[in-house]
mmCIF file of the N, C-alpha and C atoms, coordinates in Angstrom:
data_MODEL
# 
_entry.id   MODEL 
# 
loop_
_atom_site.group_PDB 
_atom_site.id 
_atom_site.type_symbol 
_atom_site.label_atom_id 
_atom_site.label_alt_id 
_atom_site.label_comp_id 
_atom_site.label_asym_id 
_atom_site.label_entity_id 
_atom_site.label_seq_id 
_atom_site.pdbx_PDB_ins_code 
_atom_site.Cartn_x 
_atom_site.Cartn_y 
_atom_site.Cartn_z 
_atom_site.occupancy 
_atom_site.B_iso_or_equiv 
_atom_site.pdbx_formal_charge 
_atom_site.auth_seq_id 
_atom_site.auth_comp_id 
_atom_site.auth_asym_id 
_atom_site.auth_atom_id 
_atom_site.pdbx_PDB_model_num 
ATOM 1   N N  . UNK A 1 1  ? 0.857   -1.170  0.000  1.00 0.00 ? 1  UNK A N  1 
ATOM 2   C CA . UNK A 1 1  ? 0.000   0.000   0.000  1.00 0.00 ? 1  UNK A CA 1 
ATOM 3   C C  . UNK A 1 1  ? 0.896   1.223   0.000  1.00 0.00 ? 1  UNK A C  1 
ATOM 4   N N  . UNK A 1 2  ? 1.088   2.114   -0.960 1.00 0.00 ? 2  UNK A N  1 
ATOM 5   C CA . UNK A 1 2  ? 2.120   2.968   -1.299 1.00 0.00 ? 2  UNK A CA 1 
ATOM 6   C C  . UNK A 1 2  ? 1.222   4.130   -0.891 1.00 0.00 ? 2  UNK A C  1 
ATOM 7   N N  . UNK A 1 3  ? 0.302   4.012   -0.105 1.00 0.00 ? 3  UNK A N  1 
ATOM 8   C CA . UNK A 1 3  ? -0.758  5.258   0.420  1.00 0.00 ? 3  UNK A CA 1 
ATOM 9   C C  . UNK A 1 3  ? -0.202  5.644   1.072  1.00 0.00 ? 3  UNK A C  1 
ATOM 10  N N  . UNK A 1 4  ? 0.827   7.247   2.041  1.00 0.00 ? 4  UNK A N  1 
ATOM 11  C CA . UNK A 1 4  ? 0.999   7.684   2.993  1.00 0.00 ? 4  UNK A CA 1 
ATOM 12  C C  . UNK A 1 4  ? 0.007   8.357   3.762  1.00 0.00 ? 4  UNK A C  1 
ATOM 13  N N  . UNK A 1 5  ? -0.089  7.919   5.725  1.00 0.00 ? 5  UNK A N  1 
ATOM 14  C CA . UNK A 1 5  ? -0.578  8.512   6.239  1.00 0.00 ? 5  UNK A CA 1 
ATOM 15  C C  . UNK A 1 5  ? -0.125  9.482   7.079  1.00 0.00 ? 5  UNK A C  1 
ATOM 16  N N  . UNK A 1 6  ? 1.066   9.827   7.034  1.00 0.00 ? 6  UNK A N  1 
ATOM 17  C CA . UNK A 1 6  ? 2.125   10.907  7.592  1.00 0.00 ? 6  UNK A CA 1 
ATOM 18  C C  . UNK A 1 6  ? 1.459   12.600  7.043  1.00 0.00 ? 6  UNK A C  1 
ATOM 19  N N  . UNK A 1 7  ? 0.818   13.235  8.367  1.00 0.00 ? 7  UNK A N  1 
ATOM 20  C CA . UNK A 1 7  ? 0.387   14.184  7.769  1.00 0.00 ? 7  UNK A CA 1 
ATOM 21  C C  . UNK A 1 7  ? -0.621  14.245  8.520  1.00 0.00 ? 7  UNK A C  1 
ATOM 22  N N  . UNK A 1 8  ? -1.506  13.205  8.665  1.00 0.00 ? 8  UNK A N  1 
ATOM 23  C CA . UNK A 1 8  ? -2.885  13.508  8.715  1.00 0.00 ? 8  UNK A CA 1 
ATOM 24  C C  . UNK A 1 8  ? -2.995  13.056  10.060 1.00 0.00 ? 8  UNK A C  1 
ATOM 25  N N  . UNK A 1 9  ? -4.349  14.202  10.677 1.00 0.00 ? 9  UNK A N  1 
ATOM 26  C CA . UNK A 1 9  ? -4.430  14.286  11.983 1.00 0.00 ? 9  UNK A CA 1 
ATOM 27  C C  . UNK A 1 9  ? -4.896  12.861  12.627 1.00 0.00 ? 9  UNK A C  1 
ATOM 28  N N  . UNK A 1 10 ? -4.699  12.775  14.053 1.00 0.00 ? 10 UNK A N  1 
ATOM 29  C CA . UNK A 1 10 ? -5.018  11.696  14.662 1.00 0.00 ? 10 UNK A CA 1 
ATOM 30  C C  . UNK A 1 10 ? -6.461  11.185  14.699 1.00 0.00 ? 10 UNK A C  1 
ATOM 31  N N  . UNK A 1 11 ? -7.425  12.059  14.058 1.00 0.00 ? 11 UNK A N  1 
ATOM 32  C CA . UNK A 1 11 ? -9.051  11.273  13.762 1.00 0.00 ? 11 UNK A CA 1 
ATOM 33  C C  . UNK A 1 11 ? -8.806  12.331  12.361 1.00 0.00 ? 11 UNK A C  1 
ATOM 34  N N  . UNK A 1 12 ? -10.166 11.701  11.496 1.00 0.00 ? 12 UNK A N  1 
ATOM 35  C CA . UNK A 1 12 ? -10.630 11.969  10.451 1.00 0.00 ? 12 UNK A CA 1 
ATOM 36  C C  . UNK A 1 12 ? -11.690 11.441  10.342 1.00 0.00 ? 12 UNK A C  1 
ATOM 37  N N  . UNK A 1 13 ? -12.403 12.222  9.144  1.00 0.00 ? 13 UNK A N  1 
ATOM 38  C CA . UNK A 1 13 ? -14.230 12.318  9.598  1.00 0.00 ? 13 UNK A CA 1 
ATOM 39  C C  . UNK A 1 13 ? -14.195 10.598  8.786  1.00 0.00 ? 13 UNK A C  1 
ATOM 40  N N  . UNK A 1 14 ? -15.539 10.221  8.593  1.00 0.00 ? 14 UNK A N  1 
ATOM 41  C CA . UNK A 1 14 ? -15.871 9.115   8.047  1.00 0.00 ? 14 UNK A CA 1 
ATOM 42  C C  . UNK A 1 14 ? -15.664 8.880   6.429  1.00 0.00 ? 14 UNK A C  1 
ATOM 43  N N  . UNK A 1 15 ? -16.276 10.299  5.984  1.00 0.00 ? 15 UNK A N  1 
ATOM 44  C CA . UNK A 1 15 ? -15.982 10.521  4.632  1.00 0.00 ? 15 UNK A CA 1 
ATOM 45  C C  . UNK A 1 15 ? -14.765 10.353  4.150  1.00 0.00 ? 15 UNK A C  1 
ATOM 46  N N  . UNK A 1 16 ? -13.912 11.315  4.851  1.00 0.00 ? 16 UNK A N  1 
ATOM 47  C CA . UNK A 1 16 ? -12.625 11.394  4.371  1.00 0.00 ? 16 UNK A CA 1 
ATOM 48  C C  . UNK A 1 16 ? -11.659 10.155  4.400  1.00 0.00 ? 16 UNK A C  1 
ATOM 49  N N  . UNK A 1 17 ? -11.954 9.531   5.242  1.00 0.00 ? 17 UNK A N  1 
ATOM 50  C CA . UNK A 1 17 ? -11.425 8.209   5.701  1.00 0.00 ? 17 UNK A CA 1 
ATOM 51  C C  . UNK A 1 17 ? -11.723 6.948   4.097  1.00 0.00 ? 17 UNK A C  1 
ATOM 52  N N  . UNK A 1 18 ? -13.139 7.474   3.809  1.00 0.00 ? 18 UNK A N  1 
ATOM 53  C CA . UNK A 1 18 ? -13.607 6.179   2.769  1.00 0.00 ? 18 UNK A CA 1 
ATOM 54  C C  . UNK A 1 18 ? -13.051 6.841   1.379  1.00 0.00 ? 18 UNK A C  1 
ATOM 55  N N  . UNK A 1 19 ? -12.454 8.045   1.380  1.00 0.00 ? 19 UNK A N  1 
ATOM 56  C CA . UNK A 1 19 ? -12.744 8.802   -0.001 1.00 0.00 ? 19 UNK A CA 1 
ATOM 57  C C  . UNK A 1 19 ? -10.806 8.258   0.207  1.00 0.00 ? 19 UNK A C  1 
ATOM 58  N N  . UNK A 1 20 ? -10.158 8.179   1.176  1.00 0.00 ? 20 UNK A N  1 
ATOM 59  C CA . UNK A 1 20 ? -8.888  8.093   1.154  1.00 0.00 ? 20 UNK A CA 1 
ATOM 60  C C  . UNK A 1 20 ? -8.313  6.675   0.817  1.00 0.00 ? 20 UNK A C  1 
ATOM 61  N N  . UNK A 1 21 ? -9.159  5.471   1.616  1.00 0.00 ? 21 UNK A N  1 
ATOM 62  C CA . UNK A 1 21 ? -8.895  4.318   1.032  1.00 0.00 ? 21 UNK A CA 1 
ATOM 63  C C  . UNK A 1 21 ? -9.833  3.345   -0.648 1.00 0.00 ? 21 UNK A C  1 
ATOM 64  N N  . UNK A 1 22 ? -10.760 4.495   -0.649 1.00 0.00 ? 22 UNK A N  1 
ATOM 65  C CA . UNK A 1 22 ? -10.987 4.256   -2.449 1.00 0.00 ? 22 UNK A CA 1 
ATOM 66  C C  . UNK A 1 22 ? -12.347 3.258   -1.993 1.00 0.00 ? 22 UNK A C  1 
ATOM 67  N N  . UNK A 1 23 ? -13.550 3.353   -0.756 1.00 0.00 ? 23 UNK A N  1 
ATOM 68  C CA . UNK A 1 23 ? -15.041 2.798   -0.448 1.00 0.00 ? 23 UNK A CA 1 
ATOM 69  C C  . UNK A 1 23 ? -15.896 4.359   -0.520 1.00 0.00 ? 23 UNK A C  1 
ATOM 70  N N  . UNK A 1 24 ? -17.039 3.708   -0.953 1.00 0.00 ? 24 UNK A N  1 
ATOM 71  C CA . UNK A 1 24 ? -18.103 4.782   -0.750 1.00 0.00 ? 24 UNK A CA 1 
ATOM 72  C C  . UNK A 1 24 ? -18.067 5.031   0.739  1.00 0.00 ? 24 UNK A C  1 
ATOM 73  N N  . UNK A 1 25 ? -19.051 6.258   1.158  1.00 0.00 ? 25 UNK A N  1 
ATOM 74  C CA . UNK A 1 25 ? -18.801 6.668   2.165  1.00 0.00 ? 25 UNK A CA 1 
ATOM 75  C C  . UNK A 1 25 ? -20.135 5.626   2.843  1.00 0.00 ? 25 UNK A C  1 
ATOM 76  N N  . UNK A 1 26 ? -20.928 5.043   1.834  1.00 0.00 ? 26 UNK A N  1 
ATOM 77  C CA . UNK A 1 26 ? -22.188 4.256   2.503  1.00 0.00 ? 26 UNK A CA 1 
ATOM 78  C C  . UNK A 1 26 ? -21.209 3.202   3.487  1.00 0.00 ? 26 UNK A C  1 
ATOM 79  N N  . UNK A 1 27 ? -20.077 2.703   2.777  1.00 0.00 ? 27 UNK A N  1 
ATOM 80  C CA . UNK A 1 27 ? -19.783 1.317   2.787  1.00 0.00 ? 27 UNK A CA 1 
ATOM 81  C C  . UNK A 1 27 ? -18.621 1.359   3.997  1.00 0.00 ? 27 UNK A C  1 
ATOM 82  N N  . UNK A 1 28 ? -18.180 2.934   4.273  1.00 0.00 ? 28 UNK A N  1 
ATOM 83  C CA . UNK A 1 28 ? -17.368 3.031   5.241  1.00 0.00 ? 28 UNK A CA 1 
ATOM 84  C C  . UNK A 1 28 ? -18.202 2.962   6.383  1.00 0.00 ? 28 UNK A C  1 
ATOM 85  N N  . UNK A 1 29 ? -19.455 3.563   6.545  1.00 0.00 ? 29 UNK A N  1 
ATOM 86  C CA . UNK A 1 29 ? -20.222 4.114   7.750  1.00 0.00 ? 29 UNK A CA 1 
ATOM 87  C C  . UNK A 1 29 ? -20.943 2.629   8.052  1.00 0.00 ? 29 UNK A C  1 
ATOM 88  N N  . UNK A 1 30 ? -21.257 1.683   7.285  1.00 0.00 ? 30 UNK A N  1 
ATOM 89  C CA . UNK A 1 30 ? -21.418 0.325   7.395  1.00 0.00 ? 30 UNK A CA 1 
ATOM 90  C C  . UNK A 1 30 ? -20.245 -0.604  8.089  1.00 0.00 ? 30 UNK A C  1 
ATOM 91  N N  . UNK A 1 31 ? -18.832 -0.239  7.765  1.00 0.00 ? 31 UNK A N  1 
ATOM 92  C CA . UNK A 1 31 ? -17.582 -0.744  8.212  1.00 0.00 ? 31 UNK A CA 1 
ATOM 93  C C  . UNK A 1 31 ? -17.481 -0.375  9.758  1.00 0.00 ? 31 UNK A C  1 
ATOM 94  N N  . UNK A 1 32 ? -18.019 0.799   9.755  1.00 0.00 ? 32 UNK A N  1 
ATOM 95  C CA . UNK A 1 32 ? -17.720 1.730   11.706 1.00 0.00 ? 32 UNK A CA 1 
ATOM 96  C C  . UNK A 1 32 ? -19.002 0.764   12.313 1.00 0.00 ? 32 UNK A C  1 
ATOM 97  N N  . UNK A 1 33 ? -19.969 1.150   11.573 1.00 0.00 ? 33 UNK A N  1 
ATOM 98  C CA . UNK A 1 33 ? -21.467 0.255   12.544 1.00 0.00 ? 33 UNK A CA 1 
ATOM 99  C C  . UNK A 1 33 ? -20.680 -1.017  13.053 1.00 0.00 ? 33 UNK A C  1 
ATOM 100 N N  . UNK A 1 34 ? -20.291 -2.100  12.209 1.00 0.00 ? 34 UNK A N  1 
ATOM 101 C CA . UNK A 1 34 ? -20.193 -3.391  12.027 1.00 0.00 ? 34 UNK A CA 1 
ATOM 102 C C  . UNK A 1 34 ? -18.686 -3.536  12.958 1.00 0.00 ? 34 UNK A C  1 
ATOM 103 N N  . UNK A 1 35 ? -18.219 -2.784  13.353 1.00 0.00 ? 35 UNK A N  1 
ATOM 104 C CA . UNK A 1 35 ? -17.131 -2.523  14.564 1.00 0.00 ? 35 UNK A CA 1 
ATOM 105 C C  . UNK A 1 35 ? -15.682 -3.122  13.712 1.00 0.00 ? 35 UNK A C  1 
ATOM 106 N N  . UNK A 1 36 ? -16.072 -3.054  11.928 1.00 0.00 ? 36 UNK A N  1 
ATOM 107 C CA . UNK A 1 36 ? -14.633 -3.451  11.421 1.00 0.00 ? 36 UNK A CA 1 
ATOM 108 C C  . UNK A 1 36 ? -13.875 -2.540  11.345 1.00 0.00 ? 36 UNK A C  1 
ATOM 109 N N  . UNK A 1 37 ? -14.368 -0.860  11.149 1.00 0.00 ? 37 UNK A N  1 
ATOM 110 C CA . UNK A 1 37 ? -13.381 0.657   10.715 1.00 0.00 ? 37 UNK A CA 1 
ATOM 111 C C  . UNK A 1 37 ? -12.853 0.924   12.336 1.00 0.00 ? 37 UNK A C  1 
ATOM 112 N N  . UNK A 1 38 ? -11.892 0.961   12.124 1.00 0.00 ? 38 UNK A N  1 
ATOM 113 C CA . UNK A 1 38 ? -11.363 1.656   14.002 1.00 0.00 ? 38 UNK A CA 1 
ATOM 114 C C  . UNK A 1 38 ? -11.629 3.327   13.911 1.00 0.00 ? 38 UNK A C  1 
ATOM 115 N N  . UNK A 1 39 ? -12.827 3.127   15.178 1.00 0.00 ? 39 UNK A N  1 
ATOM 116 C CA . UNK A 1 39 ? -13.231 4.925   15.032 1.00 0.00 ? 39 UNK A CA 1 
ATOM 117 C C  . UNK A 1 39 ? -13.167 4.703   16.682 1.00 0.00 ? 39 UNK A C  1 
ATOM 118 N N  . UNK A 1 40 ? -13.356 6.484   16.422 1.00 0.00 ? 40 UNK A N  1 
ATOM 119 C CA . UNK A 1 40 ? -13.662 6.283   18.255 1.00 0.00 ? 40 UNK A CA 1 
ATOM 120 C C  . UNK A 1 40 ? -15.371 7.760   18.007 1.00 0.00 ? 40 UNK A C  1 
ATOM 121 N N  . UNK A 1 41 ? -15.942 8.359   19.067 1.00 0.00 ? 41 UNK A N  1 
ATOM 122 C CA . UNK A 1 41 ? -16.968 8.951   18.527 1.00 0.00 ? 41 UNK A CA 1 
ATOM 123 C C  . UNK A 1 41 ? -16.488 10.052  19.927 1.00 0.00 ? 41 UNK A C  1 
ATOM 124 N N  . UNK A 1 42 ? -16.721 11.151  19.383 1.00 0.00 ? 42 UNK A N  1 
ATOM 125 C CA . UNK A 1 42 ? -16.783 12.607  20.514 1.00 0.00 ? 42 UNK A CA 1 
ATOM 126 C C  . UNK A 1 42 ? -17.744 13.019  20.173 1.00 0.00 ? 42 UNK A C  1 
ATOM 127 N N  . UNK A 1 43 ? -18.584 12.946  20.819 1.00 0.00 ? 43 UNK A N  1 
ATOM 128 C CA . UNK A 1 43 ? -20.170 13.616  21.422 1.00 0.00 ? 43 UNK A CA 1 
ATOM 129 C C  . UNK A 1 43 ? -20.914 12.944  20.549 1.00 0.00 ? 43 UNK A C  1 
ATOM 130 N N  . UNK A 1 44 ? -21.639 13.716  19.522 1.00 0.00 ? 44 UNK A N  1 
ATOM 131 C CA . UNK A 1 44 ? -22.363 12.774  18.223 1.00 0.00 ? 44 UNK A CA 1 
ATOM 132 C C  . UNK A 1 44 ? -21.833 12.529  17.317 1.00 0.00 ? 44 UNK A C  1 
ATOM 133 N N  . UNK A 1 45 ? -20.559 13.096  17.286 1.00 0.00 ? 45 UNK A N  1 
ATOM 134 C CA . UNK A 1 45 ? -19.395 12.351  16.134 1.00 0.00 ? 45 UNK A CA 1 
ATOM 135 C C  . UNK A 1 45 ? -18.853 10.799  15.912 1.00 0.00 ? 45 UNK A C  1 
ATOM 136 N N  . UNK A 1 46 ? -18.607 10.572  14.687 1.00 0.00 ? 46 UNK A N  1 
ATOM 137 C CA . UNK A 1 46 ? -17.395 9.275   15.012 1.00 0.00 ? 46 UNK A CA 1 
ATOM 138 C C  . UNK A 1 46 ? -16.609 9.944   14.247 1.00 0.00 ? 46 UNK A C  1 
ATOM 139 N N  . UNK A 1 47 ? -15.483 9.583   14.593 1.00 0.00 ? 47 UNK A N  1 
ATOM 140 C CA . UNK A 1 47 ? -14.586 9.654   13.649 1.00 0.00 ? 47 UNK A CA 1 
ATOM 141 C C  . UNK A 1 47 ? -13.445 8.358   13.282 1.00 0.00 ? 47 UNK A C  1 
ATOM 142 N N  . UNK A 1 48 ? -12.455 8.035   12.327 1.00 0.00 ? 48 UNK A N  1 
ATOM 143 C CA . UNK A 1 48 ? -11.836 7.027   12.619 1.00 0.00 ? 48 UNK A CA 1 
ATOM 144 C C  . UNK A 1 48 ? -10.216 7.543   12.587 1.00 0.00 ? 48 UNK A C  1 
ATOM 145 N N  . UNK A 1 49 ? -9.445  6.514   13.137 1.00 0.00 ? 49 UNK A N  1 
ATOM 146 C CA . UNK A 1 49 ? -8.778  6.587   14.381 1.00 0.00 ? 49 UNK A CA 1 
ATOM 147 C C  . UNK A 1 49 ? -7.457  6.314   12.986 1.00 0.00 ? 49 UNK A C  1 
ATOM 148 N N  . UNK A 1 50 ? -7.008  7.264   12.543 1.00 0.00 ? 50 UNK A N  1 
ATOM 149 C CA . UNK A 1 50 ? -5.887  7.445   11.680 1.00 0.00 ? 50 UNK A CA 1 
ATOM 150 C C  . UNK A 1 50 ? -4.632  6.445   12.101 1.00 0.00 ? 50 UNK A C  1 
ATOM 151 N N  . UNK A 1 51 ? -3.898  5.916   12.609 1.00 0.00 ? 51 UNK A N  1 
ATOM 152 C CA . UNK A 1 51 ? -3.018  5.074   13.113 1.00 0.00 ? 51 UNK A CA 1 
ATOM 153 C C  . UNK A 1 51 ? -3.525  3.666   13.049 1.00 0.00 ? 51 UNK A C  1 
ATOM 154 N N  . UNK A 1 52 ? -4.582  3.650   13.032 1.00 0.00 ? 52 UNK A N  1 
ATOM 155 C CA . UNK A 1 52 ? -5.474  2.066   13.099 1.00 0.00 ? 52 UNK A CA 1 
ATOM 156 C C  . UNK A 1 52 ? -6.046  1.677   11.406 1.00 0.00 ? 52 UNK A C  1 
ATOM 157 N N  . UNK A 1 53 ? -6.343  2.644   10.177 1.00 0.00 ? 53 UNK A N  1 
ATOM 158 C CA . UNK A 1 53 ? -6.181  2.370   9.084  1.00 0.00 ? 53 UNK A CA 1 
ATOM 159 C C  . UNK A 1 53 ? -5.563  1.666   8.381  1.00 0.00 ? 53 UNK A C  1 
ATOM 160 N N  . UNK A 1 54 ? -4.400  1.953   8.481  1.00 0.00 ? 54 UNK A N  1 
ATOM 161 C CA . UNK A 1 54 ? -3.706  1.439   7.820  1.00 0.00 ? 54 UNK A CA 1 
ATOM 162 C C  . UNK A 1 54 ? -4.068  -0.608  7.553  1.00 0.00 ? 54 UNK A C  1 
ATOM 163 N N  . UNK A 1 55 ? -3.862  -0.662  8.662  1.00 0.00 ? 55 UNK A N  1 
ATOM 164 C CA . UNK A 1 55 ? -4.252  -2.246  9.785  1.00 0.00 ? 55 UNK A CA 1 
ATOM 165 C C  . UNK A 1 55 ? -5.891  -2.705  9.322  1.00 0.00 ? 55 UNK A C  1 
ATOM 166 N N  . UNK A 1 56 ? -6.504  -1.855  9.028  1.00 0.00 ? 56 UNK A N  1 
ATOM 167 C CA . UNK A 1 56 ? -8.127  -2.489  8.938  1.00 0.00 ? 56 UNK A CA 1 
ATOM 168 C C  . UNK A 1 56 ? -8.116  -2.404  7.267  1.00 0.00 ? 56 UNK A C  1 
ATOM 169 N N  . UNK A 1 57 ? -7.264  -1.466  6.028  1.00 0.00 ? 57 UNK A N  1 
ATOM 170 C CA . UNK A 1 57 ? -6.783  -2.230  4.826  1.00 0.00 ? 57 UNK A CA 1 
ATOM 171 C C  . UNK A 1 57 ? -6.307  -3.057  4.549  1.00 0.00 ? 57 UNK A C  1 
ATOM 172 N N  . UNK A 1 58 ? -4.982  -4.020  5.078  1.00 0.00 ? 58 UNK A N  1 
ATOM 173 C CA . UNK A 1 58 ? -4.705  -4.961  5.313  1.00 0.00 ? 58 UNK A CA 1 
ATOM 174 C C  . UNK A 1 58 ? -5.657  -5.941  5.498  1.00 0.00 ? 58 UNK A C  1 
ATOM 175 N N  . UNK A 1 59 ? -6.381  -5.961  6.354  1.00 0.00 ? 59 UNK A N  1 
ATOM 176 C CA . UNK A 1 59 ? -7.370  -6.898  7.014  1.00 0.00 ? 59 UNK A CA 1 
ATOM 177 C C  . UNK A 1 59 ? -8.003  -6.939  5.816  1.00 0.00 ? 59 UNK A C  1 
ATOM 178 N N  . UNK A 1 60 ? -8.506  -6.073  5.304  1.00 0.00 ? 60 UNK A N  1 
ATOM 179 C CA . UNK A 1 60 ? -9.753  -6.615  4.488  1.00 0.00 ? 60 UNK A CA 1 
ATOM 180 C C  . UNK A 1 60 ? -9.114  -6.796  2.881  1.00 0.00 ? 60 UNK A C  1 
ATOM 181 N N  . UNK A 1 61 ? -8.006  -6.079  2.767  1.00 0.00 ? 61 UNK A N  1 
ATOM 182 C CA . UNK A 1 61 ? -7.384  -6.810  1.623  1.00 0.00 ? 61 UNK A CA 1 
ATOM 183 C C  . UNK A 1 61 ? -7.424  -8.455  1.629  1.00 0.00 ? 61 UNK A C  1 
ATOM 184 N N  . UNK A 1 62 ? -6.671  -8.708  2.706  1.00 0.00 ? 62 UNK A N  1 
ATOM 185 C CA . UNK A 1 62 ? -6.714  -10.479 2.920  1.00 0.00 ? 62 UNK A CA 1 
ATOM 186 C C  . UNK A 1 62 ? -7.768  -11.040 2.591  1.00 0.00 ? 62 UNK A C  1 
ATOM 187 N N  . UNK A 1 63 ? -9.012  -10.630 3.161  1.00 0.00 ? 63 UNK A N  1 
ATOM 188 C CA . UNK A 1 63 ? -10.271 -10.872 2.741  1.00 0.00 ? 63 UNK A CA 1 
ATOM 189 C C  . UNK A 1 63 ? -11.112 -11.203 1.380  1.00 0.00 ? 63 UNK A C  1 
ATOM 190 N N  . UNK A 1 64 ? -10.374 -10.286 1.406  1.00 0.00 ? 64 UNK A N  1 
ATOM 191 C CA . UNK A 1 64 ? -11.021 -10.003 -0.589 1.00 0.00 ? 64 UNK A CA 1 
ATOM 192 C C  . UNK A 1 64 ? -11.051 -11.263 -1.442 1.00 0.00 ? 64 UNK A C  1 
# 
């Protein structure tokens, strides 16, 4: 995965997260429900947890 995440803050919204690893944003917010996207949530937010990405592409690459 030649994707760098050096840069980017320690959460990022849901969108940005699905628009960065190349899923709709339906299919990311389905990934957070289903407890596979590593997010964490502040107040009515989620967001997902930039350091833990990398690790949940992997995972589901294998998958594929």
């Amino acid at each position: 995965m030649g994707r760098s995440f050096a840069g980017l803050p320690l959460l990022i919204s849901v969108p940005r997260a699905a628009k960065l690893i190349g899923i709709s944003r339906a299919a990311a917010y389905r990934f957070a429900s289903a407890g596979q996207l590593p997010t964490k949530r502040l107040g009515h937010r989620i967001y997902v947890v930039t350091a833990k990405l990398r690790e949940f592409i992997m995972t589901e690459g294998e998958a594929a």
